[in-house]
C-alpha positions in Angstrom: 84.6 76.5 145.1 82.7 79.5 144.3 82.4 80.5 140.1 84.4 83.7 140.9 87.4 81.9 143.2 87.8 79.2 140.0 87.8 81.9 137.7 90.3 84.0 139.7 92.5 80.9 140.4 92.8 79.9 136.4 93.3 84.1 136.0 96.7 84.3 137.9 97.9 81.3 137.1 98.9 83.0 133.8 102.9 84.3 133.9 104.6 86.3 131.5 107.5 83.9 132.0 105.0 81.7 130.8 103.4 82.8 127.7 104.3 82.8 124.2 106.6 86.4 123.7 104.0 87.4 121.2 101.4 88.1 123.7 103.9 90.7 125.3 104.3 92.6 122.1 100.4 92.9 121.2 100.2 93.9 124.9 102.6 97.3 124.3 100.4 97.1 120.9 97.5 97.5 122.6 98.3 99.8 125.3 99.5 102.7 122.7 96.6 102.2 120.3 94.1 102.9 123.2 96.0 105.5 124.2 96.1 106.9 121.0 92.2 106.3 119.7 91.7 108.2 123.3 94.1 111.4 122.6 92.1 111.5 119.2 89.0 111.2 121.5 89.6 114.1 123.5 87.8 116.5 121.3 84.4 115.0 122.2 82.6 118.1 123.5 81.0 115.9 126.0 84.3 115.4 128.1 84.0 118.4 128.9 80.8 118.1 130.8 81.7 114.5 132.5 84.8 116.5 133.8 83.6 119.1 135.5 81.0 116.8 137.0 83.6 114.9 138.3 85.2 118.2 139.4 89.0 117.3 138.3 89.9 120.2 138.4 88.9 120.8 142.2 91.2 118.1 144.2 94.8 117.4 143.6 95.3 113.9 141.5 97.8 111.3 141.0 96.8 109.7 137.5 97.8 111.3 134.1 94.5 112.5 131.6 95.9 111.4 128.5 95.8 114.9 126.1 95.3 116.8 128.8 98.8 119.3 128.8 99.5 117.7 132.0 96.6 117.9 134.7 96.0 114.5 136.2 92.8 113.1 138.2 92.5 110.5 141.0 92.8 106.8 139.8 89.3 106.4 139.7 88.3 109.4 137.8 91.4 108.8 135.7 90.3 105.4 134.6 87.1 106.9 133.7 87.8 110.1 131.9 90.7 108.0 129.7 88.3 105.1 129.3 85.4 107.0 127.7 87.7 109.2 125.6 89.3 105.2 124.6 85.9 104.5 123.1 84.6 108.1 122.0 85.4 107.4 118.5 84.8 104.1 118.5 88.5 103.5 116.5 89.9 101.5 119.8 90.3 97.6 119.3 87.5 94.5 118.9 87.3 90.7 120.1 85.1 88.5 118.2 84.8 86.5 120.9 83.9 89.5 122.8 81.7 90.9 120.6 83.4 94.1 121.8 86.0 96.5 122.6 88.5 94.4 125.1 91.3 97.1 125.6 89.6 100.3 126.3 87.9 99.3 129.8 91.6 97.7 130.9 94.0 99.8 129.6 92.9 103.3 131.0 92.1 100.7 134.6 95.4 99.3 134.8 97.4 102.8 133.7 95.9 105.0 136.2 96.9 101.8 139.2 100.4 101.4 137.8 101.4 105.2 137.8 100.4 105.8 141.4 101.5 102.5 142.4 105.3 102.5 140.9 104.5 99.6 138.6 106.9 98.0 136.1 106.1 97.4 132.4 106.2 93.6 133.1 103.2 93.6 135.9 101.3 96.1 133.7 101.6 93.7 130.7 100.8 90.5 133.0 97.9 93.1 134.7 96.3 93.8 130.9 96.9 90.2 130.0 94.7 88.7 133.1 92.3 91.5 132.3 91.6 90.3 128.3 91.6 86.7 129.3 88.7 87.1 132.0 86.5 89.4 129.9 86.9 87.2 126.7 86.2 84.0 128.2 83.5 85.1 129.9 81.9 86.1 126.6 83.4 82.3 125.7 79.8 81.3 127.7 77.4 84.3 127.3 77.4 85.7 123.7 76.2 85.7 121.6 72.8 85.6 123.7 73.9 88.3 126.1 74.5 90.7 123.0 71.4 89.6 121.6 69.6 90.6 124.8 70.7 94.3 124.4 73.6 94.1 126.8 77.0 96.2 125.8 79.1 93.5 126.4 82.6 95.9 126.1 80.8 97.7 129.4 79.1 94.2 131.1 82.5 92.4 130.9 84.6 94.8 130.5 84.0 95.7 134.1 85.3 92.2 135.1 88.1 92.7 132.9 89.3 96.2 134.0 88.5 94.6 138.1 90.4 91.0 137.1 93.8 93.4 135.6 93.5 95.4 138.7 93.4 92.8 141.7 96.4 91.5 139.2 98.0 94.8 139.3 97.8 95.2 143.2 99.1 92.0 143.9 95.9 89.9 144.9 95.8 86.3 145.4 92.7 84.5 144.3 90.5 85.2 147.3 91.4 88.9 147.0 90.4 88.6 142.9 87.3 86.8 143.4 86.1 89.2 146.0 87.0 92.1 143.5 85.1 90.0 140.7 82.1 89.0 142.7 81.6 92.9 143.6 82.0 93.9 140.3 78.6 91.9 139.3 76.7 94.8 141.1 78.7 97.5 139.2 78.1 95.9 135.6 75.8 97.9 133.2 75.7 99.4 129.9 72.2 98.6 127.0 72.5 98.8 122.9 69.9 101.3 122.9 72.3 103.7 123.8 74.1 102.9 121.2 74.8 106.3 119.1 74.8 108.5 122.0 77.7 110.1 124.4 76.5 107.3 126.6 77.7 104.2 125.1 81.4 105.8 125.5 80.7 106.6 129.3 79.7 102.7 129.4 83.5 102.1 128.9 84.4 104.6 131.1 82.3 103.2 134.1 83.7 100.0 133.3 87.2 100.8 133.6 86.0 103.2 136.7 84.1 100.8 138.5 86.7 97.9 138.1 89.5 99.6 139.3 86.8 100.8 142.4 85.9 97.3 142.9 89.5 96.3 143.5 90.7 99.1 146.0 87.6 98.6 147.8 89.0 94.8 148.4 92.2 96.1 149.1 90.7 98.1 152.0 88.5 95.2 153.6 85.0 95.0 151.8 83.3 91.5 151.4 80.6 90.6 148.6 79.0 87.2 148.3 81.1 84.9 146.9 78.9 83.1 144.6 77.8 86.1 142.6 77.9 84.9 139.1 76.1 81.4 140.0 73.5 82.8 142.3 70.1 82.6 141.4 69.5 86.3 141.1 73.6 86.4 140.5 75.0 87.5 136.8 74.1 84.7 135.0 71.0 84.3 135.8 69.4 88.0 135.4 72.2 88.8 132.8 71.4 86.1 130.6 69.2 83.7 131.8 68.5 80.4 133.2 69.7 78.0 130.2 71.1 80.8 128.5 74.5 80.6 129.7 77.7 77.7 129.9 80.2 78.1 132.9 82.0 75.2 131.5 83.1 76.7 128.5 84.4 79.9 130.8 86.4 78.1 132.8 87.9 75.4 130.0 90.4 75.8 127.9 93.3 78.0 130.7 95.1 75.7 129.2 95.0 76.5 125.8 95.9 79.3 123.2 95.5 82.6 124.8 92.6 84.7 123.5 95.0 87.4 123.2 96.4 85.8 120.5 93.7 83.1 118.9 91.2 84.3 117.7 93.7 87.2 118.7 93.1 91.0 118.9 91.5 93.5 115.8 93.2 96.8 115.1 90.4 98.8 113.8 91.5 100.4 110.5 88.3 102.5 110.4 87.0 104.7 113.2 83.3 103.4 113.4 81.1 100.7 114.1 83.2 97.6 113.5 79.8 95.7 113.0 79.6 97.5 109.4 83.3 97.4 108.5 82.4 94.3 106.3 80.1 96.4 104.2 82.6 99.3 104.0 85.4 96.6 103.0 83.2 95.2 100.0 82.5 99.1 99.1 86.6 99.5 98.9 86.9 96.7 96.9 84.8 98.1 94.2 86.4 101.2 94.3 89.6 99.8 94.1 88.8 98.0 91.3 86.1 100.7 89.8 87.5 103.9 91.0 85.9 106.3 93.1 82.1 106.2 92.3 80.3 110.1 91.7 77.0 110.2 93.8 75.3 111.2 90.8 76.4 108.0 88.7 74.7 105.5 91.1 71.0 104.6 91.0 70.7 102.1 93.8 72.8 100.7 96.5 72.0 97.7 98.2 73.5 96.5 101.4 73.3 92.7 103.1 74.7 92.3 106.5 74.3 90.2 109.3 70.8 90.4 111.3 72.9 90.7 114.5 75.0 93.8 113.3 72.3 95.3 111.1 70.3 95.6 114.2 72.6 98.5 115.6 73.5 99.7 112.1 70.4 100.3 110.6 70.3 104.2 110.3 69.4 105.3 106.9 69.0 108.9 108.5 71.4 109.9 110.8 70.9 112.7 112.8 74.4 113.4 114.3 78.0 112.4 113.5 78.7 109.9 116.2 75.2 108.5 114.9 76.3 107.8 111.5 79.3 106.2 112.9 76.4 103.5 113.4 74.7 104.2 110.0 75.8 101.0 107.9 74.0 103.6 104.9 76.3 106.2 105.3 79.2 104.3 106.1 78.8 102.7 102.4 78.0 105.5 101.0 81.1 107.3 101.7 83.3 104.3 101.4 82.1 104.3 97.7 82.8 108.4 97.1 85.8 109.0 99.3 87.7 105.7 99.3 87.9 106.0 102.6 86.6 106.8 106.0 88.6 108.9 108.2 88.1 111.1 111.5 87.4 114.2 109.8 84.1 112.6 108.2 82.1 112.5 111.5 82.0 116.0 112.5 78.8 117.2 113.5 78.7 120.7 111.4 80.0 118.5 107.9 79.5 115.1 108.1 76.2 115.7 106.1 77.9 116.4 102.7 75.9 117.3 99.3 77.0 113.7 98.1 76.1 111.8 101.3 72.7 113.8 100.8 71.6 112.8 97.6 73.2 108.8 98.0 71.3 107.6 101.2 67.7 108.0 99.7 68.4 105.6 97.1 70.4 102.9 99.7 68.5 99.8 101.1 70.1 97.7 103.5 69.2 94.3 104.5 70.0 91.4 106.9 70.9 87.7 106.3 71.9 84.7 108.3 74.8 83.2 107.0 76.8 80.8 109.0 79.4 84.2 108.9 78.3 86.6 110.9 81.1 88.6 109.3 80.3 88.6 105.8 79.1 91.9 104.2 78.1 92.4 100.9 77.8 95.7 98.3 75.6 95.9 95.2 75.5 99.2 93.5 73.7 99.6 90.6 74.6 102.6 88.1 73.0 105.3 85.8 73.1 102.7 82.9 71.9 99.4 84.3 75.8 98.3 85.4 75.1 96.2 88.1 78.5 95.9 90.7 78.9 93.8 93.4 81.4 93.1 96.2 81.9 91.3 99.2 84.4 90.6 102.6 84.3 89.9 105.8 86.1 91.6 108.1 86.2 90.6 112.1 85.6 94.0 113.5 89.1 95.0 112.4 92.4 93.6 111.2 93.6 90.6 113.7 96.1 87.6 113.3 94.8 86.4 109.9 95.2 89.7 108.6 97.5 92.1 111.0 98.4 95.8 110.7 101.9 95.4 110.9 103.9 98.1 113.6 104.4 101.2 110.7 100.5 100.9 110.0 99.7 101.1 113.7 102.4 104.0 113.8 100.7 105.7 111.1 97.6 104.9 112.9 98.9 106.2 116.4 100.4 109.4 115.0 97.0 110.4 112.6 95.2 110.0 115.9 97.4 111.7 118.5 99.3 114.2 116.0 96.7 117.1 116.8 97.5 117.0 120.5 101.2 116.0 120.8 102.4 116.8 117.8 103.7 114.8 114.7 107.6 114.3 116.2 106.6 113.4 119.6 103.7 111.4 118.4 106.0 108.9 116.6 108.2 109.0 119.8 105.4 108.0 122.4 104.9 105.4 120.3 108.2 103.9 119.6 108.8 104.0 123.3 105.8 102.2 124.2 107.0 99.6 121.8 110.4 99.3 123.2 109.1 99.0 126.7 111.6 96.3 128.9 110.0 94.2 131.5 112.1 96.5 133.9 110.9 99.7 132.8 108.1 101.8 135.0 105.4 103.4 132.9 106.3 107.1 133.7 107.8 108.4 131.0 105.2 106.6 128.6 102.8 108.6 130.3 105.0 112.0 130.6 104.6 111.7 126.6 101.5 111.5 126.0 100.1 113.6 129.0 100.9 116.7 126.3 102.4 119.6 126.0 101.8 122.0 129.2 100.3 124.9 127.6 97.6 123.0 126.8 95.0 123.6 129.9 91.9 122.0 129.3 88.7 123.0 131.4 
């Protein structure tokens, strides 16, 4: 049996009926926090530009753009226009096993499908479900070497997530899914160096784009070889490497805990690179237990954080505000002076402040390889020879050891998607999502956040 036909197999044997009722709720959890990181992402000037490439405008569509006062797209373009506004802020959720962003390329995938195929909320949530599970365990016997190698693993697996949910969603059995998977391996791509860059959100977007793509192509008759993965110039092997990879520990463990719930999901609570929340954590700590620090008070800051995370974050000068969403410098910095980072601090024309300025001359960051990978730490030395120091470690965002309850990722959902839909209909789109039956279909969901009709974007 081919890699891909096992994989599939162990995929659908996962129910709904099956699974603990947790896994249901971070599923609607999930959904609306993409959806909302996304409607916050529409503002990204370069959506614009991928749009009109795309010409959406030109044909009639059948999929909702999330924020978009109504127009909708076909399912492909859909999946790809909501999956790289899911990501353009980087706010949308993490896996550590992952080492990634597991919602963004499903979600958007398995939305588009479900509106133009009539689905209920219970195959969307059993779709979603399948999706996580094969992208996750699939980083269960590649990572961390594939993410050392410079791959994106939210955009190399997420393809095989957003292709796994959608064979789910359109009722494949596990020839049909395996087909869908073993074409995916030619549509998987997305490198670090882009990381920074309008690119690394069009990584998700292909992802979710070229999984759902992968699928309908199945549905309509196209073969690909079914040994893919194990092939010798198959994923593993040019992805990875010979020796660099387990099968095994991909297809172990069905069984088991879910992924979805152990080691579980991440809410990001800051809208950045999760790989230096650690260091921003320690940074709140001080505060909280200093008070904001004045930019002109501090005479050194020091910063120690993972060689594999200061790799991407090492940006003592960035030259953009989506760059220093990737700056672990000035992600510290403003932690320490504004006790807090929110959207507003990445715009291009102001995310350079007079404080920000003076503070990341005088900040050194360096990298350690503690058996956490996690663990950040924060030394700030003051004016008068005070020396403070702080650490955490914080998994890419808040997950099942430490979980944003339902009002935080309301208050979350509505700072994010308030601009577009409004405050009131913010806080409804979300408490409907959350109140989703099994029975339910997902058009009025998407009626609610498609916002309001007088807003016509080009």
């Amino acid at each position: 049996m081919s890699f891909a036909r096992e994989l599939s197999t162990k995929a659908l044997a996962l129910s709904l009926d099956t699974v603990p009722a947790e896994a249901v709720h971070i599923a609607r959890r999930a959904i609306i926090d993409t959806i909302g990181v996304a409607l916050a992402g529409r503002s990204a000037p370069y959506l614009g530009a991928l749009e009109s490439v795309l010409e959406v405008a030109s044909p009639p569509g059948a999929a909702t753009l999330w924020g978009c006062g109504g127009r909708k797209a076909s399912v492909l373009h859909a999946a790809m226009i909501n999956g790289v506004a899911a990501h353009a802020l980087d706010f949308d959720d993490c896996s550590t096993t992952m080492g990634g962003h597991p919602s963004a390329p499903v979600v958007p995938a398995v939305l588009a499908l479900a509106e133009t195929q009539g689905a209920t909320a219970a195959e969307v949530f059993a779709a979603y479900l399948t999706g996580v599970e094969v992208e996750t365990r699939l980083a269960r016997g590649l990572l961390p070497h594939h993410y050392e190698k410079g791959w994106h693993p939210t955009a190399t697996l997420g393809v095989f997530g957003a292709a796994a949910a959608s064979a789910r969603l359109l009722g494949f059995d596990a020839d049909g899914m395996a087909t869908t998977l073993a074409m995916a391996v030619s549509m998987a791509s997305g490198l670090k160096s882009n990381f920074g860059t309008p690119v690394k959100p069009m990584h998700v977007g292909q992802a979710a784009h070229n999984g759902v793509l992968a699928a309908l192509l199945t549905r309509n008759g196209m073969t690909a070889n079914a040994e893919a993965f194990e092939h010798n110039y198959g994923f593993f092997n040019l992805f990875n490497g010979p020796g660099n990879f387990d099968a095994d520990a991909i297809l172990d463990g069905w069984d088991g805990p879910l992924e979805l719930l152990d080691p579980g999901i991440a809410i990001k609570q800051h809208p950045c690179c999760g790989s230096a929340h650690s260091a921003i954590d320690a940074a709140l700590k001080l505060v909280a237990e200093h008070g904001v620090f004045a930019a002109d008070s501090i005479a050194a800051i020091n910063t120690r954080t993972h060689e594999r995370r200061l790799a991407h974050t090492n940006r003592p000068e960035p030259k953009s505000g989506l760059d220093a969403k990737f700056s672990v410098q000035f992600l510290t910095a403003k932690a320490l002076t504004a006790n807090r980072i929110r959207l507003g601090d990445f715009a291009d024309d102001s995310f350079m402040t007079d404080d920000i300025v003076a503070l990341l001359p005088r900040i050194t960051s360096s990298s350690h390889r503690e058996d956490d990978a996690y663990l950040g730490q924060v030394v700030v030395t003051m004016n008068d020879g005070t020396v403070l120091s702080a650490e955490a470690s914080t998994k890419f965002g808040r997950g099942p050891t430490n979980p944003m309850s339902d009002d935080e990722l309301r208050e979350k959902f509505v700072d994010c998607a308030g601009e577009i839909l409004g405050e009131e209909d913010a806080k409804s789109a979300f408490d409907a999502c959350l109140s989703l039956e099994l029975t339910d279909r997902m058009d009025d969901l998407l009626a609610r956040v498609a916002g309001p009709h007088n807003r016509m974007e080009g």
